[in-house]
C-alpha positions in Angstrom: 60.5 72.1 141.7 57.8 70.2 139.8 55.7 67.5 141.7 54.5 64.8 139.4 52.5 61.4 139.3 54.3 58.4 140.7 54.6 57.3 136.6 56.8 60.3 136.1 60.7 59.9 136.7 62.4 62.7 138.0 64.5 62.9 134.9 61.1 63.9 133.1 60.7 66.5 135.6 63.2 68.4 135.5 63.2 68.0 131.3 59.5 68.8 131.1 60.4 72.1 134.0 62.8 73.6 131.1 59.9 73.8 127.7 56.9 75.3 127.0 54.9 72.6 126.4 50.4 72.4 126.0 49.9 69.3 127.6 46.3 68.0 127.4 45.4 66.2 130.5 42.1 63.7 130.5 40.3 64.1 134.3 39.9 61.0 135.4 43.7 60.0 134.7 44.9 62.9 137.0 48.2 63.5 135.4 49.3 66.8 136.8 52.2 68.5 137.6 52.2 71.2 140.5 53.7 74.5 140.0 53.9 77.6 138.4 50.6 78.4 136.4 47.3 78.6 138.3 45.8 78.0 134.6 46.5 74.3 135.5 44.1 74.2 138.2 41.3 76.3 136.0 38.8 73.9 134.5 37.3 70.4 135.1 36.0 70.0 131.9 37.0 67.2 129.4 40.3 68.1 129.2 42.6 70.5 131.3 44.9 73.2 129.6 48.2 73.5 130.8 51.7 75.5 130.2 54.9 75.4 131.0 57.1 78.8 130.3 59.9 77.6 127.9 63.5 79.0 129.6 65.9 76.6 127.1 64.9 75.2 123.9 63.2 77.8 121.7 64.5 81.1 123.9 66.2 82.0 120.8 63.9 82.0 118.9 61.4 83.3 120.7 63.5 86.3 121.6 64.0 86.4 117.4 60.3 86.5 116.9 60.0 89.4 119.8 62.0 91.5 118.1 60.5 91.4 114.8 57.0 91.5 116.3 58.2 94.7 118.5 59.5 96.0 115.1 56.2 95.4 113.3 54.2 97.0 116.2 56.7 100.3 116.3 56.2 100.5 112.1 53.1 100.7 111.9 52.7 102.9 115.0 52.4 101.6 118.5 55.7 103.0 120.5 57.4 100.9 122.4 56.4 104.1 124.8 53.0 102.5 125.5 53.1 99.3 128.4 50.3 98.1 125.9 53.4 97.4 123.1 54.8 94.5 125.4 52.0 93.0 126.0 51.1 92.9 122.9 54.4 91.8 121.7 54.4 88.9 124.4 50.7 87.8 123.1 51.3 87.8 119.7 54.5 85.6 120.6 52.5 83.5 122.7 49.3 82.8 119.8 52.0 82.0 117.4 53.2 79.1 118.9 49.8 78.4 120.3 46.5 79.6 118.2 44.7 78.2 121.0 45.6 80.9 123.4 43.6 83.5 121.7 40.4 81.1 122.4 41.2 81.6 126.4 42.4 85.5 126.0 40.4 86.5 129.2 40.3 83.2 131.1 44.2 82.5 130.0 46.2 85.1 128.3 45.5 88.4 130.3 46.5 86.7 133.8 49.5 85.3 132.5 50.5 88.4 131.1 49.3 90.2 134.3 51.1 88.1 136.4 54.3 87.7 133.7 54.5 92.0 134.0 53.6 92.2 137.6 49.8 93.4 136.8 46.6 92.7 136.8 44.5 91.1 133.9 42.1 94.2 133.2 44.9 96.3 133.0 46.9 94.2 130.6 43.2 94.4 128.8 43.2 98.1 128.9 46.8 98.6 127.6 46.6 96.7 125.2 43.5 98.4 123.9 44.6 101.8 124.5 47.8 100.7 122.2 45.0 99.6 119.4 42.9 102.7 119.6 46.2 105.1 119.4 47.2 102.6 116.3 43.9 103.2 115.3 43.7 107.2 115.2 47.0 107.8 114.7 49.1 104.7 113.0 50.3 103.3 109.6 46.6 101.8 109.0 47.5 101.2 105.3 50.8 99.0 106.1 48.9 97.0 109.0 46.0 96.4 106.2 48.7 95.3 103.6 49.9 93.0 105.7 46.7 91.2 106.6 45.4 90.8 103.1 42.4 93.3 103.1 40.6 96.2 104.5 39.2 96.8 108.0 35.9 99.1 108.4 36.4 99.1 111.9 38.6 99.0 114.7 40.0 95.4 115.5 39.2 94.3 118.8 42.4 93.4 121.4 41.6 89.4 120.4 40.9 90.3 116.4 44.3 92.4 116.4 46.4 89.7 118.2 44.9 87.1 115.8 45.8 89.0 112.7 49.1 89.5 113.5 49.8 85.8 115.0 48.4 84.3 111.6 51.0 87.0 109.6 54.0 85.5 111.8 52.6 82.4 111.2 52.9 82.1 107.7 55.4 84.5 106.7 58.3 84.1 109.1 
């Protein structure tokens, strides 16, 4: 259970427990909410980030945009064989609901994959590469650059990949 200010009805709680929500809290007003994400407790700067896993509201959905992002990923050539295909899958997910996440990848996204997968952050970091570099050597280059609007030199780096593909989601589904 969540443990909020005095100001916040248990009603609230238990709403606010069931969507994933960015909520944007200023320091000196100490409006937090105890519980699951150690990202709440992260920084004392202007504003806090926070997150709350959805498990109601947009499961559906989410679940929809999984499966075509798992889809995408096994087209143009990153199995579903490699751990590094669900992270990515979950990331992508993840920066298309909130571009913001792929400003915090190290700080943010890794440990809550890590801890989402029962893992640790570098190797989320690592699988997800090694997924990249097999794409890279080995995948449907031409389809990925198609989709994206224009041609890479080099090889995209875990936050340039996710980016890519979170804008394509973005604006095409």
């Amino acid at each position: 259970m969540f443990a909020f200010d005095m100001q916040t009805s248990p009603k609230e709680c238990k709403i606010l427990q069931n969507f994933w929500v960015e909520i944007w809290v200023e320091p000196h007003t100490q409006k937090r909410c105890r519980g699951p994400p150690l990202a709440w407790r992260k920084s004392r700067k202007k504003k806090e980030r926070m997150n709350v896993m959805s498990t109601a509201t947009s499961s559906k959905v989410q679940n929809g945009l999984k499966l075509q992002i798992g889809d995408l990923l096994r087209r143009i050539g990153i199995s579903g064989k490699l751990s590094g295909h669900k992270h990515l899958t979950e990331s992508i997910a993840q920066t298309v609901h909130d571009p913001n996440r792929i400003r915090y990848i190290t700080k943010d996204l890794y440990p809550d994959l890590a801890k989402l997968y029962g893992s640790t952050a570098s190797k989320v970091e690592r699988a997800m590469r090694t997924a990249i570099k097999v794409w890279w050597r080995s995948g449907d280059r031409k389809l990925f650059e198609d989709l994206i609007g224009f041609e890479l030199s080099q090889r995209p780096t875990n936050s340039e990949f996710i980016d890519l593909l979170a804008n394509y989601f973005r604006h095409h589904i």
